[in-house]
N, C-alpha and C positions, 0 to 999 in steps of 0.2 A: 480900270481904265488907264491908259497909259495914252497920253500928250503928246508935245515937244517940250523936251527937257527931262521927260523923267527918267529914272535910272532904271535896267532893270539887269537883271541875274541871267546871264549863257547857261545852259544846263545840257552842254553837248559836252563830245570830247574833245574839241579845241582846247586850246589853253585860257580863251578869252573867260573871265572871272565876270567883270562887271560892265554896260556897254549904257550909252544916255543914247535915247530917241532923238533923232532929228527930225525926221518926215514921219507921217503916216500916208503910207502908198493906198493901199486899198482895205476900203471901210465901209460899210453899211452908211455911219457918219463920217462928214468930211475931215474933223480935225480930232476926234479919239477914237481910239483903237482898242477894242475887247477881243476875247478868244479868238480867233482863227483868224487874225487877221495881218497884215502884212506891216510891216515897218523898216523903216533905215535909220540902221544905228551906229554911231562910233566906238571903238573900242578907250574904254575910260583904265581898265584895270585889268593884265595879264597874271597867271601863275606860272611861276619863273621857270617852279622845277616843271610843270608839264612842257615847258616851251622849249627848255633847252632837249627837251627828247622827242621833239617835230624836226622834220627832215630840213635844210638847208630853206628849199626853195618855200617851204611853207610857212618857215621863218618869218621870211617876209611880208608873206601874206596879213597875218595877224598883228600885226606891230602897233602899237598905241596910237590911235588914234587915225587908222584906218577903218574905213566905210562899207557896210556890208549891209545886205539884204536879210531880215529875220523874220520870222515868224512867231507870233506870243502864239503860247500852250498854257501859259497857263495867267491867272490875271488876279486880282483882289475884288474884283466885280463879282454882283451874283449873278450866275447863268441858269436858263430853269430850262430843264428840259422838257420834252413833250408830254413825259407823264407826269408833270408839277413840281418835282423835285429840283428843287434849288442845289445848285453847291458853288462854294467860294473856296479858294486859295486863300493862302497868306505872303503869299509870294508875287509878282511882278515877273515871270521867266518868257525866256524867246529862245528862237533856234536859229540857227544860221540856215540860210537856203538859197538855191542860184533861183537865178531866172523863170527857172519851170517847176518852184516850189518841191525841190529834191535837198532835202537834206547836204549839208556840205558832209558831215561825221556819219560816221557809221553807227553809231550809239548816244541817244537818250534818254541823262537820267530823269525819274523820277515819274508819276500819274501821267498820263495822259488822257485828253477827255476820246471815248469811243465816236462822238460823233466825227472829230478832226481827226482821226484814223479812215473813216468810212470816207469822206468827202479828198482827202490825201492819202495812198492805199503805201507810201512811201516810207510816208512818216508813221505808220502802223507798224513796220519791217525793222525799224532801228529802235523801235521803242519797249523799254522794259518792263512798263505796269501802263495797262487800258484800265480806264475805269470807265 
């Protein structure tokens, strides 16, 4: 379940490392936000070395403590799918995405759940493991 205020982990190719919740935009519940759900988060913590190898204007883009649109993939909640099967993360991750839920990067690491591929056919195209 991820709030306002809590931290959670970029898992794109941006350079953003670490990003805190501010809003939760859209939610089943009004003030926490689980799997596939949307959030506005600040950039808390950049990696240097990917940053200085981002082009000029996207430089600025990602600068500390600027404001972006993300999407959690993945959460520390259990989620149980249709056929009963529970699964949990250990992790708090989000993705960066515009307006129309399109990935900003071109690449996603790590699981992703098959449901939030099927319902986002986007985020299925950048993403390196569906479970």
């Amino acid at each position: 379940m991820i709030q306002l205020g809590s931290i959670v982990k970029v898992t794109d190719k941006t350079s953003i490392v670490l990003g805190q919740c501010i809003k939760v935009l859209k939610s089943y519940k009004n003030k926490i936000a689980c799997m596939g759900d949307i959030v506005l988060i600040t950039v808390q913590w950049i990696n240097s070395k990917k940053f200085m190898l981002l082009k000029p204007r996207l430089q600025k883009k990602y600068l500390k403590g600027t404001i972006h649109r993300a999407l959690v993939i993945r959460a520390k909640v259990n989620y149980c799918r249709i056929s009963g099967i529970y699964l949990k993360f250990d992790e708090n991750c989000v993705i960066l995405i515009t307006k129309t839920v399109v990935p900003v990067s071109n690449r996603v690491y790590g699981p992703v759940l098959r449901e939030m591929c099927m319902q986002w056919p986007s985020l299925g195209c950048v993403s390196l493991c569906i479970i």
